[in-house]
Structure formats: C-alpha cells, structure tokens
C-alpha positions as CSV (number, residue, x, y, z in Angstrom):
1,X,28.9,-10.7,11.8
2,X,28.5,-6.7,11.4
3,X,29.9,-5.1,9.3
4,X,30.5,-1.2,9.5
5,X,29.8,1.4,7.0
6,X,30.1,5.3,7.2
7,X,28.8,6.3,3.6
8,X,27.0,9.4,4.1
9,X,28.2,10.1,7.8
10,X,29.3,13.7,9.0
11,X,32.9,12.0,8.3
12,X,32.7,11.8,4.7
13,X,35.1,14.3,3.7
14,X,34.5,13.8,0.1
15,X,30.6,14.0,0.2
16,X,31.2,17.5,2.5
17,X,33.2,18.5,-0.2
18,X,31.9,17.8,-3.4
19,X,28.3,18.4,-2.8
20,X,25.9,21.1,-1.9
21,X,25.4,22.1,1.9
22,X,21.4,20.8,1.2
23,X,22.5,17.5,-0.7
24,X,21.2,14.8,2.1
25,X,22.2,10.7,1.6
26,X,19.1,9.5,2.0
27,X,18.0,5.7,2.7
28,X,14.8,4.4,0.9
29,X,12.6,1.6,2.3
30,X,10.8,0.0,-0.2
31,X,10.9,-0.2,-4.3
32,X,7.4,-0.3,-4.3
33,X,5.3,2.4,-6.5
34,X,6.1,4.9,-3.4
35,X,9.5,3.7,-2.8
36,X,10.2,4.4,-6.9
37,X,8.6,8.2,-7.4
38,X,10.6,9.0,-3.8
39,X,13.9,8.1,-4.9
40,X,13.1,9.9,-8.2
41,X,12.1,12.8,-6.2
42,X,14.8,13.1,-4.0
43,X,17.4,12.3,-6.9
44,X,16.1,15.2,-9.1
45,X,16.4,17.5,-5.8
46,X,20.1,16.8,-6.3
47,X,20.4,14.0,-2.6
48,X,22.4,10.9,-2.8
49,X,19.6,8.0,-2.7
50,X,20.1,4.1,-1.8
51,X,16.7,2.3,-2.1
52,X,16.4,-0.7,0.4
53,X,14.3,-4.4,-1.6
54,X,14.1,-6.5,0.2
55,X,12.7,-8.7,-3.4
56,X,14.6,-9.0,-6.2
57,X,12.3,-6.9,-8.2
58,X,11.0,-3.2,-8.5
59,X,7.0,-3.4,-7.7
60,X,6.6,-4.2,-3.9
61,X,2.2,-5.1,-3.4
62,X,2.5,-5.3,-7.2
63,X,4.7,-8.5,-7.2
64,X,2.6,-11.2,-7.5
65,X,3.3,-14.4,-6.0
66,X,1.0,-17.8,-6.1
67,X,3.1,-18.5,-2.3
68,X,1.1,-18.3,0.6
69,X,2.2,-17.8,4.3
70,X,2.0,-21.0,6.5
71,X,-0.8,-19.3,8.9
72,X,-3.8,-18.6,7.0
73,X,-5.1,-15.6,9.4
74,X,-1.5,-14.0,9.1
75,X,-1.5,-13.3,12.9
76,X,1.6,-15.2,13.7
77,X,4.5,-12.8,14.6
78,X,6.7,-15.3,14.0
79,X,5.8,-16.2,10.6
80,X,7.7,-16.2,7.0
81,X,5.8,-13.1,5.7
82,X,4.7,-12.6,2.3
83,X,4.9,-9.2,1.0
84,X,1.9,-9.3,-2.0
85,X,-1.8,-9.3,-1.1
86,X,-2.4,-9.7,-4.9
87,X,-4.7,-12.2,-6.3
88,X,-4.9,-14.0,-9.3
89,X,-7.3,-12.6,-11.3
90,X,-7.2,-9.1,-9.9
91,X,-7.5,-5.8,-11.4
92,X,-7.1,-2.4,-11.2
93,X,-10.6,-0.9,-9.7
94,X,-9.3,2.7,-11.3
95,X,-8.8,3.5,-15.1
96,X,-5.0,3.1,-16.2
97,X,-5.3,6.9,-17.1
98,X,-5.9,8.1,-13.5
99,X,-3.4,5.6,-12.2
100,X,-0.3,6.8,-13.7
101,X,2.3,9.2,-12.1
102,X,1.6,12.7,-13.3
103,X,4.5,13.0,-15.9
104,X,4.6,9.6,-16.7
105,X,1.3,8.8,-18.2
106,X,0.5,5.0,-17.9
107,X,-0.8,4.6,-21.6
108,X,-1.1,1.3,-23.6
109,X,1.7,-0.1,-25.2
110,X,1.9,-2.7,-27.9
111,X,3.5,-6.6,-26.8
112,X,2.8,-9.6,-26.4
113,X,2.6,-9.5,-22.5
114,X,0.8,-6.1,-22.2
115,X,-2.8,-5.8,-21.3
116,X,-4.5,-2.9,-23.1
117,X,-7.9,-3.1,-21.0
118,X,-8.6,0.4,-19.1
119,X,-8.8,-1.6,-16.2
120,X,-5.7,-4.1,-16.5
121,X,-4.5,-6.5,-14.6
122,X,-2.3,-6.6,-12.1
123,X,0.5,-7.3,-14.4
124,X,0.2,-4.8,-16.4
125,X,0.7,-2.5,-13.2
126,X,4.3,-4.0,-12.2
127,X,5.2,-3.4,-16.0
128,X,4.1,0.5,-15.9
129,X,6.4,0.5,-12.6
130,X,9.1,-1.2,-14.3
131,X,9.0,1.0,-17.2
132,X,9.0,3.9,-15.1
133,X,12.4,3.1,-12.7
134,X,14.2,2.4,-15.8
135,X,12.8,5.1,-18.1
136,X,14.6,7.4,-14.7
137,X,16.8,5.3,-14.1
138,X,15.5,4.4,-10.2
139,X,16.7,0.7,-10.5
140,X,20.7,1.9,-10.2
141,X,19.7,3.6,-6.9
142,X,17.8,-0.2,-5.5
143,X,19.7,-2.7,-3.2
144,X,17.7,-5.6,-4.9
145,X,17.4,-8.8,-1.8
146,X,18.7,-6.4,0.8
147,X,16.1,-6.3,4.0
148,X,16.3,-3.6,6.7
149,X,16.5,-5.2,9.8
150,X,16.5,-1.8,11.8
151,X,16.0,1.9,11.4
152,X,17.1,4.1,14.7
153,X,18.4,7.6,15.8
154,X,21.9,8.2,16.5
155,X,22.8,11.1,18.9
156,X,24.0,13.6,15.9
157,X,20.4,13.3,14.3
158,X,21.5,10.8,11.6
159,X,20.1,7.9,11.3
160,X,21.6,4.3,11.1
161,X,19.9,1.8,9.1
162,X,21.2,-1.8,9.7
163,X,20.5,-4.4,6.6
164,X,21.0,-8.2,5.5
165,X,20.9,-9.7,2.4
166,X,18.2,-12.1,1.3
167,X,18.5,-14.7,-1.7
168,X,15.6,-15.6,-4.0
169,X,15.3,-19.3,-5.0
170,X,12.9,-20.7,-7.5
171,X,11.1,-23.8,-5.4
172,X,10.9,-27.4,-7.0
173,X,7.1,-26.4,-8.4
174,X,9.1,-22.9,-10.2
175,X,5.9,-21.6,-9.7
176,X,6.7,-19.0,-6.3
177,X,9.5,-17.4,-5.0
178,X,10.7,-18.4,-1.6
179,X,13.3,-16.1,0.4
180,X,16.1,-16.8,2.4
181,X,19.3,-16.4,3.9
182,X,22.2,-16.2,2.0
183,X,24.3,-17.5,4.4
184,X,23.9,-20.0,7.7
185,X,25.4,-17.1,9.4
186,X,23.6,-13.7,8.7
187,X,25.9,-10.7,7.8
188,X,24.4,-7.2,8.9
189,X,25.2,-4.1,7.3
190,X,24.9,-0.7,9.1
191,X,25.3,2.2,7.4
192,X,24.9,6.0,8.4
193,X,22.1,8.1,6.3
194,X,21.2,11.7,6.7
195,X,17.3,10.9,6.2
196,X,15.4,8.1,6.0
197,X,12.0,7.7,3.7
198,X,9.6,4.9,4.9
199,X,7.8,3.0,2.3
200,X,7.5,-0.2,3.2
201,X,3.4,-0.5,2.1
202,X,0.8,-1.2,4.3
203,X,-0.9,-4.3,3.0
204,X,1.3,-7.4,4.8
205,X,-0.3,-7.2,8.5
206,X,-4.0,-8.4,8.5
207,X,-6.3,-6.8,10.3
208,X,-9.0,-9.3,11.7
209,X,-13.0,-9.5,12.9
210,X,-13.6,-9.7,15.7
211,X,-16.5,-12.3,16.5
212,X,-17.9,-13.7,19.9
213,X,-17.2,-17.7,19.7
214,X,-14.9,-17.6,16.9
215,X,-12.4,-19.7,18.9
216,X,-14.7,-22.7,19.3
217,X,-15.6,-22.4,15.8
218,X,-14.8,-25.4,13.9
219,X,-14.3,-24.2,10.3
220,X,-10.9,-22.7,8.9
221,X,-9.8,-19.3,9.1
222,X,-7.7,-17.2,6.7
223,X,-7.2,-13.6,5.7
224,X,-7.4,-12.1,2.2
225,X,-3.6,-11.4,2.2
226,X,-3.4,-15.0,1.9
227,X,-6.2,-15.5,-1.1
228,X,-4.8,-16.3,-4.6
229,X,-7.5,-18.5,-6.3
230,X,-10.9,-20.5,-6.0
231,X,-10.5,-23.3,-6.6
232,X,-9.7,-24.6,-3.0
233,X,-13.1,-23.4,-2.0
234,X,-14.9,-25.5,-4.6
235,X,-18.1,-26.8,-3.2
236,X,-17.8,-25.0,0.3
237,X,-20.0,-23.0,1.7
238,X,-17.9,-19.5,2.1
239,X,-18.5,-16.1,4.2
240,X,-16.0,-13.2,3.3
241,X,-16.7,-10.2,5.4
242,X,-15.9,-7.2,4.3
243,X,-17.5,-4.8,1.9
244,X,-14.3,-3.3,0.0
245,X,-13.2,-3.5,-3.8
246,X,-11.1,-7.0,-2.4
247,X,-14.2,-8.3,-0.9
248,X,-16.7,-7.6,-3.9
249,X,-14.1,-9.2,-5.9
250,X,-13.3,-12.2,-4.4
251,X,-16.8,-13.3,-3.1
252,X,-17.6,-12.7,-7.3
253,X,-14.6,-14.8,-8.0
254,X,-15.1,-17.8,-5.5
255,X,-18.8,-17.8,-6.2
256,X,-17.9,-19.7,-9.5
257,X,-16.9,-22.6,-7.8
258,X,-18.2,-22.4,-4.1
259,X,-22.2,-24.1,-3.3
260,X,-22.9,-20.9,-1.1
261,X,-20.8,-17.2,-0.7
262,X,-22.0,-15.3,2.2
263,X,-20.8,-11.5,2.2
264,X,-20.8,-10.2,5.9
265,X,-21.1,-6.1,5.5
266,X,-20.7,-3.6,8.7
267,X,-21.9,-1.2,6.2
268,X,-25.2,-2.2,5.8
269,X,-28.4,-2.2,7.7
270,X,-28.9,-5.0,10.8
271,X,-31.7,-6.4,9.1
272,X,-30.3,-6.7,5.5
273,X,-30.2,-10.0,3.6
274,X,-30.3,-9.9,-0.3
275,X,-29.1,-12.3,-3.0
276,X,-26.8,-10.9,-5.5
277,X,-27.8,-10.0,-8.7
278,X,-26.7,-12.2,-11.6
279,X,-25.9,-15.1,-8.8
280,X,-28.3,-18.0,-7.7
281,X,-25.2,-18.3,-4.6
282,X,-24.5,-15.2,-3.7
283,X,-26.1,-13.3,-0.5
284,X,-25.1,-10.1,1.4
285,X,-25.8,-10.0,4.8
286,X,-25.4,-7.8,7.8
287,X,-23.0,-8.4,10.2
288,X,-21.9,-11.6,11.9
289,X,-23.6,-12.2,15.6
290,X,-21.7,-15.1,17.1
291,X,-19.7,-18.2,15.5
292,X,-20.5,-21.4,17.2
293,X,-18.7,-24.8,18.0
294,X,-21.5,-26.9,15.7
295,X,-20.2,-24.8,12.9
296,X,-22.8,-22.8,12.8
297,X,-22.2,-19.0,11.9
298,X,-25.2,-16.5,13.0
299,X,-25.7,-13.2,11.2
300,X,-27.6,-10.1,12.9
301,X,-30.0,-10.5,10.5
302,X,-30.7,-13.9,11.9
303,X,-29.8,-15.7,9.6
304,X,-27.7,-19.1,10.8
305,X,-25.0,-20.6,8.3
306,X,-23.3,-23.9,8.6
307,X,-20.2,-22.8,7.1
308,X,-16.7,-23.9,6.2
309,X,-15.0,-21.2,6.0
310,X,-14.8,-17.3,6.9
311,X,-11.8,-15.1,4.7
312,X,-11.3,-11.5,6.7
313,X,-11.7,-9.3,4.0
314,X,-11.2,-6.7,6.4
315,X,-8.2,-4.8,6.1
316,X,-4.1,-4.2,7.4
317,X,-2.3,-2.7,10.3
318,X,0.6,-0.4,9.7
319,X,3.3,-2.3,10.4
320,X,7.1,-0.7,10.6
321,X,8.9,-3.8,12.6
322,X,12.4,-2.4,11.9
323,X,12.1,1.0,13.3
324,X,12.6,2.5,16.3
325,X,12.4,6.0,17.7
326,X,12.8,5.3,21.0
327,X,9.0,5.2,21.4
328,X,8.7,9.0,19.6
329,X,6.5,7.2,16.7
330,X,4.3,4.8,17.6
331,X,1.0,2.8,15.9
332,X,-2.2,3.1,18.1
333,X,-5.2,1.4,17.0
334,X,-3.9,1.7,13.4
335,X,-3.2,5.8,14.0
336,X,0.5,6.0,12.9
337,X,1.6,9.2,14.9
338,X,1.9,11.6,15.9
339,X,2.8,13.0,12.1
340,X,2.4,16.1,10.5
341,X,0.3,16.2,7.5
342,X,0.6,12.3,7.7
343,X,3.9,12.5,6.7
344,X,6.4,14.0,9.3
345,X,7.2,13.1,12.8
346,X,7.1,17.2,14.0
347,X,9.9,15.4,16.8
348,X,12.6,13.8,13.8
349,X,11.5,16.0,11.1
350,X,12.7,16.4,8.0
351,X,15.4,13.1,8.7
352,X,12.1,10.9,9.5
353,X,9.1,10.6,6.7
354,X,6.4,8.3,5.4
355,X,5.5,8.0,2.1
356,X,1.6,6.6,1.2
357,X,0.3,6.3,5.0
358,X,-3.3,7.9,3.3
359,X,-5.6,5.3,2.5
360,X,-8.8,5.6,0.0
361,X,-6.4,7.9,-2.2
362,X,-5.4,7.9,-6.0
363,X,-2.4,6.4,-4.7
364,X,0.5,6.7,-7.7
365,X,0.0,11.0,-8.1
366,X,-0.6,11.3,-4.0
367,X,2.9,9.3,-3.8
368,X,4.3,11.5,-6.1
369,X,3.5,14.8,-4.7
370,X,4.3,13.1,-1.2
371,X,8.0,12.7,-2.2
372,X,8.4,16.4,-4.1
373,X,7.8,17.2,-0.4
374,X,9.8,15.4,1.4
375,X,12.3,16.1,-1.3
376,X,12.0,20.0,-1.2
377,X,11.8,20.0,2.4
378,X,15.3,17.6,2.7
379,X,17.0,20.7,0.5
380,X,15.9,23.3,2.4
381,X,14.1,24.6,-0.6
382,X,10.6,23.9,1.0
383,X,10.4,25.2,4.7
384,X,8.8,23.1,7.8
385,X,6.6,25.1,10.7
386,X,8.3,24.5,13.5
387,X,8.1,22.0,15.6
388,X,5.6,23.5,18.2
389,X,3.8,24.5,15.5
390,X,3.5,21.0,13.7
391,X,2.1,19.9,17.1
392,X,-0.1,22.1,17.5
393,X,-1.5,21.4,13.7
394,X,-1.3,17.3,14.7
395,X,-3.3,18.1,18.0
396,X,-6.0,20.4,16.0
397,X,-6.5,17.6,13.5
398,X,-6.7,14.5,16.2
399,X,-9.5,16.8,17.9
400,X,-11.0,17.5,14.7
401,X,-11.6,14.0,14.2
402,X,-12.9,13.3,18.1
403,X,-15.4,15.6,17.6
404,X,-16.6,14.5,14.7
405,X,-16.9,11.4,15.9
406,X,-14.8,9.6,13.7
407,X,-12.7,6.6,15.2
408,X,-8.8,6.8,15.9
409,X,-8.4,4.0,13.0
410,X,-9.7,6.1,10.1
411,X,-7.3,8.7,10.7
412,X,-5.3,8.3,7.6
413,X,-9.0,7.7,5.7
414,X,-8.5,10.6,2.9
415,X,-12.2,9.2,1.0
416,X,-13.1,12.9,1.5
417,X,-10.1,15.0,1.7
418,X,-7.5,13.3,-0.4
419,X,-7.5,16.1,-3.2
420,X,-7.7,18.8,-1.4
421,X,-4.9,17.6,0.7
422,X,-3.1,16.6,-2.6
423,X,-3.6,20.3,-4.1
424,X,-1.9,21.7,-0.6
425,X,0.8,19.8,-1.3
426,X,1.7,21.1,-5.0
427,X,1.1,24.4,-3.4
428,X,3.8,23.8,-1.2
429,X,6.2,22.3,-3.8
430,X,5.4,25.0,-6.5
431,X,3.9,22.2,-8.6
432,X,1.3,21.4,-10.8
433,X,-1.8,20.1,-9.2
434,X,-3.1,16.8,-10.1
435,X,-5.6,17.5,-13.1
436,X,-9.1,18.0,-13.0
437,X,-10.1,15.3,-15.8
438,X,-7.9,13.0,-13.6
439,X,-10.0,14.2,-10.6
440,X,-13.5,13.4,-12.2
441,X,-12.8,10.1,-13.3
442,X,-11.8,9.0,-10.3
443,X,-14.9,10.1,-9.3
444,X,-16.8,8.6,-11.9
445,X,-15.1,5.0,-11.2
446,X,-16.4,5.0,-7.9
447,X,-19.7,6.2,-8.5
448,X,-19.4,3.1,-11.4
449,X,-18.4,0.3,-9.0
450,X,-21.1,1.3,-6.3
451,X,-23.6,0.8,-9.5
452,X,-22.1,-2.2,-11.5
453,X,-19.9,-4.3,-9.2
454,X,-19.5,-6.9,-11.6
455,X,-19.4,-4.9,-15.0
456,X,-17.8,-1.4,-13.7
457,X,-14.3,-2.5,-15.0
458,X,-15.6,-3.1,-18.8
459,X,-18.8,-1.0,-19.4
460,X,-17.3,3.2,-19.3
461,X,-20.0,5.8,-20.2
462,X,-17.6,9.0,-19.9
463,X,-15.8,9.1,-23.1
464,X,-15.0,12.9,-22.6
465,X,-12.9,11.8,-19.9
466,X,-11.2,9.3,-21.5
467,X,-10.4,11.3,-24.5
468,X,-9.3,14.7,-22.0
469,X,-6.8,11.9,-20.3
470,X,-5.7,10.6,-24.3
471,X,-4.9,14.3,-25.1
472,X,-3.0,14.6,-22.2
473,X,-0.6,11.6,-22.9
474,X,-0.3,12.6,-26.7
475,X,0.5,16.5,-25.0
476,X,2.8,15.1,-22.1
477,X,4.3,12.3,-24.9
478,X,5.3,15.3,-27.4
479,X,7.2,16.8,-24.2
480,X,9.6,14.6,-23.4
C-alpha cells in the first residue's frame, strides 16, 4: 500500500505562509548522537525537522543489543541487520569530558544506573544522549520504529523520502530486541522534504581481510560487528586482526577465556612477533600470509597457527542502501563522494548532506559543528561557493591525497586534520571553536592508550586537564 503525503511540499500553503522564506522541512536519518545535535541544529535555525528511527530508542551505535545477525562475517546482503557494533564490556576510549557536545557538558550524575568512571561504559553514553534529546526536546521531532526505505530527487529539487514502520518485540529469552513488520502487508509512506540530513552511522557494513586460502579454511569466520562476549571462545585458539581500539579490546577481553589470542597487525613490521605484556596467551603478530584447508593459519612472520577462529577486527563500509541520486553520489572503495568538505554533494547542495562521514575524529563536538553548518547554510545565513567552485575544492583535495600517496579509502581519515577542519567550520558558523583543554586531552588519551593498552582507561596523569574541563562544566552549568 502507499500512502501519499505532501507535508513540507511547494503546495503547502500554510507552511509558505506562516514561516520564513529560509525555514526549510527537513528529513533526519538517524537519532543517533549525529542524528540528535542535527535536528537540534536545524530546529534552533528556525526549519521544521522530522527525525527518521528506525529503533524505538534515541542512541543509534550506542544501543546495545546481546542479538547477533544470522551470518557471522555480516556479508550477506540479504541479511536481518543489526544496527549496534557495541560489545558487552565496552568503553569509551576518550574521557567523558572531551566526549560531550560543546554546550552540553557530559558530567557525572548521581543514580543508581549511572557510571561515574571517566571512561564509562557504553551505557552511560546512551544515557548522556538521552538526557540531551530531552533536555532540547529532540525526541518530539523522532519518528521512533519508522525505517526509510528510500531517499531520491524529484524534478523541483525536493526530495521524497519514502518510510515503513517497524515494531519492536521482546523475544522469548527478553534478553534482545528483534524487529519486524508491523503488518503482513507493508505500508509505505512518502512524504516530500525540502532537505534531507544523512546520519545513518557508519558501523553496520563490515569491512573484511582479505587472505589467500581463506575459502578452504576450515575454522569459523565472523566480524567484530557481530562480537558481544567471550565466552563462546572459551578454550579456542583465536586470531583477531586488526590493531584498532575494538581490536586491543577484544583480544584483552577474550584472552580471559580463550587457550591462545593471536592479534594479526598491518601496522607492524613483517618480522614482528611478541607476547603481550601481562598475558601468558597473548601474541601480536604481523600480518596473515595464507589460511590453509588443515586449518592451519600462516603469519608473515612465519609463524603457522592451527586455529579456530579469525574475528575481522578490521573495519565498515559506508553504507546508504536507501538513497539514490541517480548515480550523482556514489561509495568507491569506501570514498563517499564526491562531497565538499565531506559534507556536501557540490551537485544537490544544500538539499543533500552527511553528517559524521570523518573518521578518527572527537566525534560528538565534530557532529555538532557539522549540523550548525548544514543548518546555517539551509537558512541562507551561511553562504556555499558555488558549485564549480566546490568541485574544483573536491578535485584539489582528491589530488592532494594521490600525491601524497595516501589510498582512496582513508579519505575521510581526519587522525591529522580533524581540528583544524573542526576550527574552519566554527569560522564559518560564527561559533565558538571547540576548546583547547578539550583539544589536549584528546591528545593525551591517545598518547595514553598507545602506552597502557590495558590500564589507559583507569590510570590519568593530567589532572590540569581534568580540572580545566570541571571548570568548564561548573562555568557552562551556571549558564543555563
């Protein structure tokens, strides 16, 4: 059935007549922590919002869920999918006081479910995010169990997004949450937006390593998206590969129960093979070689392994199955493009954005000055070069990166330029710039994990930062 909707259409009278020239209805995807700050964003710019969940919660990758998807590896495009990549005991590998949005500080706050730690759990993340889409009211604006189905350009320049609802169901264990159809015969929605905001996360599409005579190898296969707990590799002999804060923390956690955790670094010379410190099972190794049918798994380092299993610890694709732009946008070997400023398609901009493409960012403030952006820009507040001239600056960039020998797939890696990209945004908004304290203990936490990857999360040295970021809360908190 399809049902027709023209809220927000050039034929709303009412909306052409009651609200500003520059007021845009815009559609949110996603009521995950990007999804949240851009609604806010575009709300206090004075558009109409409507925020698309597909869950029946605020949170998106901070939702956790014990449910795993039925193929292990997560390559199936046919597949239920799971939208959390969250396991059990993770937590946060920055301090709670660089975390937070800029004008919402994520402090500690007394309760019985609240974790206090600097470093919580991921918990005590959903309940910030929580706090923060009711403390500005965001949740009135989200479409809880409402999936978009498809995102495409009509002929006028607006955009029609077409939706169905979902239903959440506790299963007979009350221990996951499954989705599914409300009804046996699916009911679309399409409605008609000025602007669309993508942020639909980029942690449900696994990315996985390739390795010569992996498909005659005998052992199981599965992807970290699909990790929740150890237990299930108790007394197995493990290799993770990967060398990312997901990796170091679940080759630490499933050490505890497995007889041998082999880590499987491109990072690391060919030759390299070390035990752990603190671990009588833990080794890191270089690369993988070749996988072989006897079960065998041989490292560059030369090193054979009879293993049982090999997790991917290695990664997502961008993944944007509901839209189309008649081929204008496009994912090339994990290069989303082309977009200006990794936000704008310079061919459907301002009605087309991302929000949180940028990976190796502080991801909360980035998001936030991300949406004041797209926000400003949507009134006509902020102004866009022109199209030509967005090219041209998407062109310069993609060269920049050639030359410098840097692959296609790290082209939204911001390790080294997230700040500085961050502080060009705030100049274009007018806004403050995301603090210096904040900036040096992010810093400081990575220089901490490379050091102590087992103790980085409870052993903090820099308690000048820490109080500089409790003086700013206590400031910020006498505000409001």
């Amino acid at each position: 059935m399809l049902k027709i909707q023209l809220s927000g259409c050039k034929f709303d009278s009412l909306r052409t007549q009651q609200q500003p020239v520059k007021s845009r209805h815009v559609a949110v995807v996603g009521a995950g922590a990007a999804g949240l700050v851009a609604a806010r964003e575009l709300h206090r710019e004075g558009h109409s919002v409507v925020v698309f969940e597909r869950g029946n919660e605020v949170g998106g990758t901070w939702v956790y869920t014990s449910r795993v998807e039925p193929d292990p590896l997560g390559i199936d495009p046919t597949r239920p999918i799971v939208h959390s990549s969250l396991y059990s005991s993770l937590r946060t590998n920055l301090p709670r006081e660089v975390m937070g949005f800029m004008d919402f500080p994520f402090v500690t706050l007394a309760g019985e479910n609240r974790d206090p730690r600097m470093f919580p759990g991921h918990r005590e993340v959903l309940m910030y995010l929580k706090d923060f889409a009711r403390e500005f009211g965001v949740e009135e604006m989200v479409r809880f169990e409402t999936e978009v189905v498809e995102v495409g350009i009509l002929e006028d320049e607006k955009w029609k997004v077409r939706s169905k609802k979902t239903s959440f169901f506790n299963n007979e264990n009350n221990d996951h949450i499954d989705i599914i159809n409300s009804k046996s015969e699916v009911e679309f929605v399409v409605e008609i937006y000025d602007a669309v905001v993508v942020c639909n996360g980029h942690y449900t599409q696994p990315r996985i390593a390739e390795i010569p005579g992996i498909n005659l190898w005998p052992g199981k296969q599965m992807h970290s998206h699909n990790y929740r707990v150890p237990e299930p590799f108790r007394d197995q002999v493990v290799i993770v590969i990967g060398s990312s804060s997901s990796a170091v923390d679940i080759c630490r956690d499933i050490a505890g129960v497995a007889k041998e955790v082999h880590v499987a670094s491109r990072s690391v010379a060919d030759e390299t093979y070390t035990k752990q410190p603190g671990y009588d099972n833990l080794w890191l190794h270089s690369m993988i070689d070749s996988a072989h049918e006897d079960g065998t798994v041989v490292f560059q380092n030369g090193k054979v392994v009879l293993a049982d299993v090999i997790i991917h610890c290695t990664g997502f694709k961008y993944h944007f199955p509901f839209l189309d732009t008649n081929g204008i946008v496009t994912v090339d070997d994990n290069r989303l493009g082309p977009l200006y400023k990794h936000v704008f398609p310079a061919a459907l901009a301002p009605w087309l954005s991302f929000i949180g493409i940028p990976w190796k960012i502080l991801p909360f403030p980035f998001f936030e000055l991300q949406s004041k952006w797209v926000a400003g820009v949507l009134s006509g507040r902020i102004t866009l070069p022109s199209q030509k001239e967005m090219m041209e600056d998407i062109k310069a960039f993609y060269s920049a990166l050639e030359a410098a020998g840097i692959p296609k797939r790290y082209t939204h890696n911001m390790s080294e330029s997230g700040f500085e990209y961050c502080d060009w945004l705030a100049a274009q908004c007018g806004c403050q710039v995301i603090e210096n304290w904040r900036k040096q203990m992010f810093h400081a936490a990575f220089a901490n994990w490379l050091v102590r990857p087992d103790t980085h999360r409870d052993e903090w040295e820099d308690h000048d930062l820490v109080l500089e970021a409790h003086e700013y809360s206590v400031k910020y908190a006498s505000k409001s």
